[in-house]
C-alpha positions in Angstrom: 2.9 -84.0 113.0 2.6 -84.3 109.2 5.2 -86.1 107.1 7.5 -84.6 104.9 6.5 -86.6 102.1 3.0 -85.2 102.9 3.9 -81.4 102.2 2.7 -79.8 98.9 5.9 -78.4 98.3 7.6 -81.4 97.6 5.3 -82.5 95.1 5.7 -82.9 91.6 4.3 -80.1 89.5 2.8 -80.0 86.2 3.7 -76.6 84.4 2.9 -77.9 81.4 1.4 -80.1 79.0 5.8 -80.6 78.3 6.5 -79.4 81.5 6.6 -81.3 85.0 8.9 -80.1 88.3 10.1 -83.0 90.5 8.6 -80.5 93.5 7.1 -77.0 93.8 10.8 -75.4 95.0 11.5 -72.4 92.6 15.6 -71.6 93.2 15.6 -68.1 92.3 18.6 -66.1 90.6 21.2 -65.7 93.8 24.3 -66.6 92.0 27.1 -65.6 94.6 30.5 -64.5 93.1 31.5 -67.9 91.4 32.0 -66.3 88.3 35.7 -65.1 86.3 36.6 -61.5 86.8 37.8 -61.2 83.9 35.4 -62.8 81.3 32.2 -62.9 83.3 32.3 -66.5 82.4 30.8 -69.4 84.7 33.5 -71.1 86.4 33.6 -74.9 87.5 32.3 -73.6 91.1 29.7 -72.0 89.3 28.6 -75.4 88.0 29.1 -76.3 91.3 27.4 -74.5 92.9 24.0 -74.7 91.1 24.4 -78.5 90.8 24.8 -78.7 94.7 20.8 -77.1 94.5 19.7 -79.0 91.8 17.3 -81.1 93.7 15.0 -78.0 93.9 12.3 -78.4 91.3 13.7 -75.4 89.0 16.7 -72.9 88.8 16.2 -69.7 87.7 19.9 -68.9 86.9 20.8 -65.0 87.1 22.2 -63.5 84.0 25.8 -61.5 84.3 24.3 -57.8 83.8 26.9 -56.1 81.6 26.4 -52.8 80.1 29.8 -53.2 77.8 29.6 -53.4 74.2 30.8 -57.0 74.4 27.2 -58.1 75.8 24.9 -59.9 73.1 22.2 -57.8 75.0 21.1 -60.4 76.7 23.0 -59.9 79.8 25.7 -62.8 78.3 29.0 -61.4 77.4 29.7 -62.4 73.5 33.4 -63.4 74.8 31.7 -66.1 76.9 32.5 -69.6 75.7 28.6 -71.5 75.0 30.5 -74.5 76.6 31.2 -72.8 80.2 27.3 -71.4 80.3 26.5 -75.3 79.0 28.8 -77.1 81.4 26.6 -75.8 84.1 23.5 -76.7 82.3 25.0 -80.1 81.9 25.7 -80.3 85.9 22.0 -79.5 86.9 20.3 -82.0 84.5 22.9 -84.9 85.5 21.5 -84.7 89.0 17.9 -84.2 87.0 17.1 -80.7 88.0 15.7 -78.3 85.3 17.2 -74.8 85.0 16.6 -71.9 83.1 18.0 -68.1 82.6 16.4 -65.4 84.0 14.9 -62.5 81.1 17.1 -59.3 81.1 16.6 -56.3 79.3 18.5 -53.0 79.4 15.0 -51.2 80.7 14.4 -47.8 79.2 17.7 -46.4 79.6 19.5 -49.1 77.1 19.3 -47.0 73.8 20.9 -44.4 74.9 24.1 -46.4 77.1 24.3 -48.3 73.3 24.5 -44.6 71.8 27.7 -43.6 73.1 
């Protein structure tokens, strides 16, 4: 029986020239309902929660689709405070795990939902 420290997987991995994973574990964007209902905004379970998975070689955080006129287009609300989306940037690179926000784009149908 093989080793765990033996398995690819946990190995580190060299993106880049700039960029190197602790392991080949991709988190992908899952981010349960840790958010505010109101403002869209991480919450501290968010941080939570992403720092409790931060041992997995990258994060791809999920962006908070909104089709309001308060979204910067980028699937951020405007309203939401830079310190609550960097609090749980700050809580994944404290236990040394990289993370990074998934693309989002309004697909085909955004210039005409902006039209209205």
């Amino acid at each position: 029986m093989a080793l765990i420290e033996n398995y690819k997987l946990l190995k580190p991995l060299q993106m880049s020239d700039y960029h190197l994973l602790k392991n080949n574990v991709v988190f992908g964007p899952a981010t349960p309902a840790r958010i505010n209902p109101r403002s869209h905004a991480p919450s501290e379970m968010t941080a939570t929660y992403y720092e409790q998975r931060s041992r997995a070689g990258l994060i791809i955080r999920k962006p908070a689709p909104s089709l309001s006129k308060a979204s910067d287009g980028t699937g951020h609300r405007i309203s939401t405070p830079p310190r609550r989306r960097q609090e749980v940037v700050d809580c994944v690179h404290k236990k040394g795990g990289k993370i990074c926000a998934a693309l989002a784009h309004g697909s085909a149908v955004a210039p005409f939902i902006r039209c209205k």
